[in-house]
N, C-alpha and C positions, 0 to 999 in steps of 0.2 A: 319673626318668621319671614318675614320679608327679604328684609336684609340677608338672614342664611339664605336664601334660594337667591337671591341676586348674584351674591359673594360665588355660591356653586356656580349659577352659568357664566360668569368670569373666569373660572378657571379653567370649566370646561375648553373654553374658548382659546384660552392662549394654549392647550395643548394638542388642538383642531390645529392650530395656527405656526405650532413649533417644527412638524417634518417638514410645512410648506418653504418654511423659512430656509432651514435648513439645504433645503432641496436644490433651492435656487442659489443659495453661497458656492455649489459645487463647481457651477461652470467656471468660476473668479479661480479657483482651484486649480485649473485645469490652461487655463488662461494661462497663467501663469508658468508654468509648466512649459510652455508652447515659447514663449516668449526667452524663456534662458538657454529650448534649442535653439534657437532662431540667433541667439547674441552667441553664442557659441561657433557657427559656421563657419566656416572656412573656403572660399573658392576652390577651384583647382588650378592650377599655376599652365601658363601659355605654352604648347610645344615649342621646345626652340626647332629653326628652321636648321635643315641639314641637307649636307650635298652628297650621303650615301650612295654609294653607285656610281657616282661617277668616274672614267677613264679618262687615261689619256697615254697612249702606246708609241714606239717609235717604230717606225716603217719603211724598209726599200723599198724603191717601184723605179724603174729604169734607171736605176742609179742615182736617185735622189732621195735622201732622207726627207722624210716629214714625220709629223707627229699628229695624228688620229684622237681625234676628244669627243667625248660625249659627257656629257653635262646636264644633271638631273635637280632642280630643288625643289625638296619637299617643306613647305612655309604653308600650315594649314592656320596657322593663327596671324598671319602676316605679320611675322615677326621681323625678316630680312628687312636689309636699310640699302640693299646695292641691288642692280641687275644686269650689270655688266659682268663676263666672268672673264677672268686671266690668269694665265698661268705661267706661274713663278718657278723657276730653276736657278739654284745653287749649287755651290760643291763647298761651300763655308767662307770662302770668301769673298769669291765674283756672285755676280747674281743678273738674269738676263728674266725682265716682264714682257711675257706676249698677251697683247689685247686679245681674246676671240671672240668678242662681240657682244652682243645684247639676249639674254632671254627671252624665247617666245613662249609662254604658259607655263615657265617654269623648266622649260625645256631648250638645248639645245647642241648642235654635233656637227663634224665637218673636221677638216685638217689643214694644219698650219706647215708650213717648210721650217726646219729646224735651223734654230741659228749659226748662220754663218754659209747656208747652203742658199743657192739662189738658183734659178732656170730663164732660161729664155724664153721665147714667144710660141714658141713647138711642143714647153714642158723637156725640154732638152735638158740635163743639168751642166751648170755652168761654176757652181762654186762648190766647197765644199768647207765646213768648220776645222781649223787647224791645216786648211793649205792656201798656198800662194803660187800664183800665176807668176814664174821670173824668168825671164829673158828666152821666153818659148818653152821652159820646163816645169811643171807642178811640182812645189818642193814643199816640204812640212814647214810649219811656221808656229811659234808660242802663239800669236795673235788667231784673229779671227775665230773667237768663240772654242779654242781647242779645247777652254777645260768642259766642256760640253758634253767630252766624248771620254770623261773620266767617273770620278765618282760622284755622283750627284744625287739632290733629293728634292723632288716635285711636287706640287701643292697646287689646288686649283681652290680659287678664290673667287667669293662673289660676295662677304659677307653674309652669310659664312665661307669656311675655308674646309677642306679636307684633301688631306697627304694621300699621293698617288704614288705607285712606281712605271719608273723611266728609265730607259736607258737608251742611250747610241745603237742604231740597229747594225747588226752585224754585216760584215761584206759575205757574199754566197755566192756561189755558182753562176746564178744570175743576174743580180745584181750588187755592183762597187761599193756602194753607198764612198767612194773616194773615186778620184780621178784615175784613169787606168795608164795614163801616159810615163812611158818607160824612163828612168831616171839613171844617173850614174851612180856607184855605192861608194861610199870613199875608200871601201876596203878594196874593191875591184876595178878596173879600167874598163870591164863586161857592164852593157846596161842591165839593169834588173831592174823588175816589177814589185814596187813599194808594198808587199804583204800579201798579196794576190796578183792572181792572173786575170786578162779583158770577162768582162763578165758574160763575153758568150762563147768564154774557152771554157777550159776544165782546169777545176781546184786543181793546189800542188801537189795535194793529198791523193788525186786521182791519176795524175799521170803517171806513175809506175806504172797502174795497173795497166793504163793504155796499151803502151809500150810492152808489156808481154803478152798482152791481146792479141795484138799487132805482130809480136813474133812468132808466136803459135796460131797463128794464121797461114803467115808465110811457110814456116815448115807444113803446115797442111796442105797447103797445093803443092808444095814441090814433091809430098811421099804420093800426090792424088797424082802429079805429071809421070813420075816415075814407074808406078802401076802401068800404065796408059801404057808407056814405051816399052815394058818388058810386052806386057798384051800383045802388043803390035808386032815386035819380034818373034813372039812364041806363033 
């Protein structure tokens, strides 16, 4: 009799004792679980740094070409290896590196004289890319950065690098962007003006119009004089 009732709360017992067990295996469970996301993970990979936005334009201003930059990097994970930035122009074979200097915060702007174009101490211009100064006359020359002013392709560089467009600023109205000084043509013993006229005259394109301005002007005062003298007569 004994024995059965021992044997009973024994068993009682281990089944008091069995959800407890149970209960507490769950969190090893779960553990688990946690641990194969966790080996699983994958970082997320570093912004590379980029020079989007950046220019770099060509420009007259009293007849001297330069070339206008602005220079933007975006490196939020400090990824760049340079902070100088420069810029590169080719046309596939020649190739001309202008330093423009150092980054300040990632940033920076300002303008360089384009090669082969030089100024004096006034900002006067004194050279230009693809001319020479000879024996008192400005004549076209292969040298001096000519192919500059042909087909080219521009890149600004800092580590990273991103392709710009560039070109040779055009001559206008106002200013040459080339020397204005009157040259001989081999075809003609007349001097003429290498592609344009002084850049504080008027295009070639516009002087016709000038000239019949100018004529239909003059016939206008002489039908206005003529009025006048019949008047005076009458």
């Amino acid at each position: 009799m004994r024995k059965s009732a021992l044997l009973a709360f024994a068993v009682a017992a281990m089944l008091c004792l069995a959800p407890s067990a149970a209960h507490a295996a769950a969190p090893a469970s779960i553990d688990s679980t946690e641990t194969d996301v966790t080996d699983g993970y994958t970082p997320n990979e570093p912004d590379e740094p980029t020079l989007a936005g950046s220019t770099a334009v060509g420009e007259c201003e009293r007849d001297v070409p330069w070339i206008s930059y602005a220079v933007e990097l975006t490196d939020p994970d400090q990824q760049a290896t340079g902070n100088t930035a420069r810029l590169v122009i080719t046309d596939g074979t020649n190739t001309a590196t202008l330093v423009l200097g150092d980054l300040v915060d990632g940033k920076l702007s300002g303008r360089i004289l384009w090669p082969g174009a030089s100024v004096d101490g006034a900002g006067n211009a004194t050279g230009w890319p693809g001319w020479a100064f000879v024996d008192g006359t400005w004549v076209e020359t292969d040298g001096n950065y000519r192919w500059t002013r042909g087909n080219i392709s521009a890149k600004i560089t800092v580590n990273p690098e991103v392709a710009v467009p560039l070109s040779y600023p055009p001559a206008t109205p106002v200013c040459a962007a080339a020397p204005e000084t009157p040259m001989l043509s081999p075809d003609s013993p007349e001097p003429t003006v290498a592609g344009f006229l002084p850049a504080t005259g008027l295009g070639a394109s516009l002087l016709p119009i000038a000239l019949v301005g100018g004529l239909l002007a003059a016939i206008g005062l002489i039908v206005v004089a003529a009025r006048r003298r019949h008047r005076a007569n009458g």
